[in-house]
C-alpha positions as CSV (number, residue, x, y, z in Angstrom):
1,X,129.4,-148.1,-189.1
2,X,129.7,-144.7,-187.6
3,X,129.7,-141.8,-189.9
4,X,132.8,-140.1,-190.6
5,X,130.9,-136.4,-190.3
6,X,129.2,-137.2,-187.0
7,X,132.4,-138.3,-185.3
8,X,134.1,-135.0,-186.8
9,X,131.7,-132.7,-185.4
10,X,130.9,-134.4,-182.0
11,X,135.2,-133.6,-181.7
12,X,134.6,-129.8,-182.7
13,X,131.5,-129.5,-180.1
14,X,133.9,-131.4,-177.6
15,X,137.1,-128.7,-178.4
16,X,134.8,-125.9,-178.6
17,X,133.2,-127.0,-175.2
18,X,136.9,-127.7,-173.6
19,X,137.4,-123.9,-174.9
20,X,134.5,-122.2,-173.1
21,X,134.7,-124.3,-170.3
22,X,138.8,-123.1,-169.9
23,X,138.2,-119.1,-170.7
24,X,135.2,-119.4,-168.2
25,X,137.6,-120.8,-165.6
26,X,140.8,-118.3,-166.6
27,X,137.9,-115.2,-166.2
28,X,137.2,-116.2,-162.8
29,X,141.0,-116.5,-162.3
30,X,141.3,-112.7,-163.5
31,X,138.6,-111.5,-161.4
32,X,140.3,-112.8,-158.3
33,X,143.5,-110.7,-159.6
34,X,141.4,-107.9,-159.7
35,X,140.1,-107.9,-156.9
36,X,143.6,-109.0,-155.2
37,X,145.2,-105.8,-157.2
38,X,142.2,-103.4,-156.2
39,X,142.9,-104.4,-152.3
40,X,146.6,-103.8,-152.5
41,X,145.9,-100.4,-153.9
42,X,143.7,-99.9,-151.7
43,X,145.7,-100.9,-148.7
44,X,148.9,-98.7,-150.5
45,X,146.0,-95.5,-150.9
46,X,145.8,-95.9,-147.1
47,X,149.0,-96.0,-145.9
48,X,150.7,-98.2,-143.4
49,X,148.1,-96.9,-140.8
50,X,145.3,-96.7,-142.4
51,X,145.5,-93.0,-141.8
52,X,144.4,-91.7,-145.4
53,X,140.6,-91.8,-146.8
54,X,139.9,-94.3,-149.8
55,X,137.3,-92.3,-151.3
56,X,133.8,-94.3,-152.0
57,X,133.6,-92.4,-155.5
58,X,136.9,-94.3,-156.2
59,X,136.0,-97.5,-154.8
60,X,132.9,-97.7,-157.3
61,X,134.6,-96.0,-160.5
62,X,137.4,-98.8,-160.4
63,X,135.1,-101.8,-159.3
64,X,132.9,-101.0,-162.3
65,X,135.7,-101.7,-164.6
66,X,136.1,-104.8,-163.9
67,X,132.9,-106.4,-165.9
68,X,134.7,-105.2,-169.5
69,X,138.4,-106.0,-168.4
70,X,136.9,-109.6,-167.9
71,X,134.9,-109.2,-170.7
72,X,137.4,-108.2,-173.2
73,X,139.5,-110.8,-171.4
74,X,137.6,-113.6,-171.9
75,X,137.2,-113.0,-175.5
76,X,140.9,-112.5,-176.1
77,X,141.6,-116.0,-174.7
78,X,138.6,-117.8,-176.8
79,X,139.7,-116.2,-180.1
80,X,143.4,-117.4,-179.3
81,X,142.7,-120.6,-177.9
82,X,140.0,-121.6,-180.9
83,X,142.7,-120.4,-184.1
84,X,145.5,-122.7,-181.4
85,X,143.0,-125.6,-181.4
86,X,142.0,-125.6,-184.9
87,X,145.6,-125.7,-186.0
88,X,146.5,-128.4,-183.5
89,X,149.2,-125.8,-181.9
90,X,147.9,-125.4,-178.5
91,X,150.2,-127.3,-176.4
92,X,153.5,-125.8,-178.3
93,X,152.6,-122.5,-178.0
94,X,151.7,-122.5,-174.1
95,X,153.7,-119.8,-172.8
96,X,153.4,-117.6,-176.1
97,X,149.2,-117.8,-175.7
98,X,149.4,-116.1,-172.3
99,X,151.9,-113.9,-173.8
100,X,149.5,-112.7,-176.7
101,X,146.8,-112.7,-174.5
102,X,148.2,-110.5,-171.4
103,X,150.1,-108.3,-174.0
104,X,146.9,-107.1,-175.9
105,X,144.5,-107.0,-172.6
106,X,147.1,-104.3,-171.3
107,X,147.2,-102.7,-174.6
108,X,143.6,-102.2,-175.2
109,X,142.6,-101.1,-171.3
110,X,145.2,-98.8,-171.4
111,X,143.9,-97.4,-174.1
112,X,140.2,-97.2,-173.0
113,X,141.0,-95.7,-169.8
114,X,144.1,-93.7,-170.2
115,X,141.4,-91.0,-169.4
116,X,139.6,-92.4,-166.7
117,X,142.4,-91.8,-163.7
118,X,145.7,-93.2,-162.7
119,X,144.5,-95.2,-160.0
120,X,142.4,-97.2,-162.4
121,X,145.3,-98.1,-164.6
122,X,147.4,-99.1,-161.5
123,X,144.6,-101.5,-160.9
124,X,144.3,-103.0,-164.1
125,X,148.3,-103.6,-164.8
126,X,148.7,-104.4,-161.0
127,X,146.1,-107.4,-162.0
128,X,147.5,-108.6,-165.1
129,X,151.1,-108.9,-163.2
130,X,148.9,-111.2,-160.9
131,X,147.3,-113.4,-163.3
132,X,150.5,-113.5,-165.2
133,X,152.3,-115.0,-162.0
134,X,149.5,-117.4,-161.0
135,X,149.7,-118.5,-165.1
136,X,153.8,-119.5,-164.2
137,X,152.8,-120.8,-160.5
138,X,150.5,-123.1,-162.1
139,X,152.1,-124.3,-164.8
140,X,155.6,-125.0,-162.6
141,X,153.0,-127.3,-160.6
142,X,152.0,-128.7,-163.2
143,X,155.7,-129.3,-164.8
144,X,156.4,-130.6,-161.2
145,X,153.7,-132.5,-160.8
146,X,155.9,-135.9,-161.1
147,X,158.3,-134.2,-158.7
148,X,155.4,-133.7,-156.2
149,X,153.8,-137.3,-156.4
150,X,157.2,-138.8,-155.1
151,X,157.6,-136.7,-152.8
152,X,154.5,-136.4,-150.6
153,X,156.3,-138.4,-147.6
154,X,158.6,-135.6,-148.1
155,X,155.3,-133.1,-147.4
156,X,154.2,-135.2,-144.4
157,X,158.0,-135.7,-143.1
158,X,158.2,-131.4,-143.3
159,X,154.9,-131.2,-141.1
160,X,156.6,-133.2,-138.2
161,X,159.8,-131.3,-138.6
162,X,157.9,-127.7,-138.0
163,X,155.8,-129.1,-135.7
164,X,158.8,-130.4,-133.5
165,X,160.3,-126.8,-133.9
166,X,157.1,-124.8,-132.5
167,X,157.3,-126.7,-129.7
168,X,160.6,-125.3,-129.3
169,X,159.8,-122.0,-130.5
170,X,156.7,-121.8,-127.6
171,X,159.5,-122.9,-124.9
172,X,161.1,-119.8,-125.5
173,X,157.8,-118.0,-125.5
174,X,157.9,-117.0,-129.5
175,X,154.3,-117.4,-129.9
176,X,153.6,-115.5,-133.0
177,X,156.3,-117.2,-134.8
178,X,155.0,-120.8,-133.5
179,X,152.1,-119.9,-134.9
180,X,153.2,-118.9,-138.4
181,X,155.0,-121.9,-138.8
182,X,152.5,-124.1,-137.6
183,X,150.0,-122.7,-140.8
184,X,152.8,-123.4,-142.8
185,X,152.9,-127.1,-141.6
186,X,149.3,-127.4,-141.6
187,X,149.5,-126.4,-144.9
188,X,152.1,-129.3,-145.7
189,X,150.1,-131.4,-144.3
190,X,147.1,-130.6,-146.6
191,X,149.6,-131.1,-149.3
192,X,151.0,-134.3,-148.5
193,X,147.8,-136.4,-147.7
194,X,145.5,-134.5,-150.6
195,X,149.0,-136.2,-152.8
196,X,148.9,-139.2,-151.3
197,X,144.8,-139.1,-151.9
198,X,144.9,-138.4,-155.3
199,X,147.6,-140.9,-156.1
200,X,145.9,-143.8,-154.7
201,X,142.4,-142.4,-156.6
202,X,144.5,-142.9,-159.7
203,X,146.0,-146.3,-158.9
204,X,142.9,-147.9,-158.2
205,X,141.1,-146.1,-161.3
206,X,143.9,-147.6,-163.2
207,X,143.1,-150.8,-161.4
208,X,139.8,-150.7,-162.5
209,X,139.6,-150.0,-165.9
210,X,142.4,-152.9,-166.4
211,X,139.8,-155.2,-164.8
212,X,136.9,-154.2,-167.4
213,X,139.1,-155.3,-170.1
């Protein structure tokens, strides 16, 4: 008989791994909105001809911010995602643990480097809008998810449709917007079939384990 205790703890190491392993992905997910933010102020700094210096002093002073906004980041989201688990409250309080989280990073960084130059706090709130709107792109995927596994003819039947209308578009010689349309129904395309891949994977896994029984 398997002790009570053991099983108990084995479940803690399990959440507290699940924990780790979801701050360590949501990090990476705020470095890319850094670095996303840093570019577009960057590109803004410039001008729309590149006709303005980005100084290399500035370059390094905001990059090296980036290791304690992740930092502080990453501990904000373990703290609040550990006192979620342990009260079995993590899947009611989705949207309002992104809330807490987001609110107090921007609180505290704008406090640590309300002296450190405008162009660093730009940065930093640029990149927290970012994360925030990849948080509600991903999770409307994920509400949609259903949606989307029904309709992946519905990706595939798009991709023909565009393809059909840059032909038309390269008759009239209107290359360069042929060509944007064409990424976009490549990019339907990836859609459908990875869909239609990863609902047959599931079928036959399903298919599967109902044999082993």
């Amino acid at each position: 008989m398997a002790d009570p205790f053991d099983e108990k703890e084995k479940t803690q190491l399990a959440g507290i791994g699940l924990i780790i392993l979801r701050t360590v992905i949501h990090a990476n997910l705020l470095l890319a909105s850094l670095i996303l933010s840093y570019n577009s102020y960057k590109e803004y700094a410039r001008g729309p001809n590149n006709i303005y210096h980005f100084p290399v002093e500035l370059k390094v002073a905001i990059k090296t911010t980036f290791p304690l906004a992740i930092g502080m980041f990453g501990l904000l989201y373990f703290i609040c995602n550990a006192l979620l688990w342990r009260n079995k409250k993590d899947s009611s309080l989705y949207i309002w643990r992104y809330c807490i989280i987001i609110t107090s990073q921007g609180i505290i960084l704008n406090l640590v480097f309300v002296q450190s130059g405008i162009a660093i706090l730009i940065v930093q709130n640029l990149a927290l809008i970012y994360f925030a709107l990849f948080i509600m792109s991903w999770h409307s995927i994920n509400r949609l998810e259903v949606a989307i596994e029904k309709a992946s003819a519905g990706f595939l039947l798009g991709f023909i449709i565009l393809l059909v209308i840059c032909a038309f578009l390269l008759l009239f010689k209107q290359e360069k917007i042929a060509k944007e349309l064409a990424n976009i129904a490549y990019l339907l395309l990836v859609i459908g079939v990875g869909r239609e891949a990863y609902h047959i994977g599931r079928l036959s896994k399903h298919k599967d384990n109902d044999e082993n029984r």
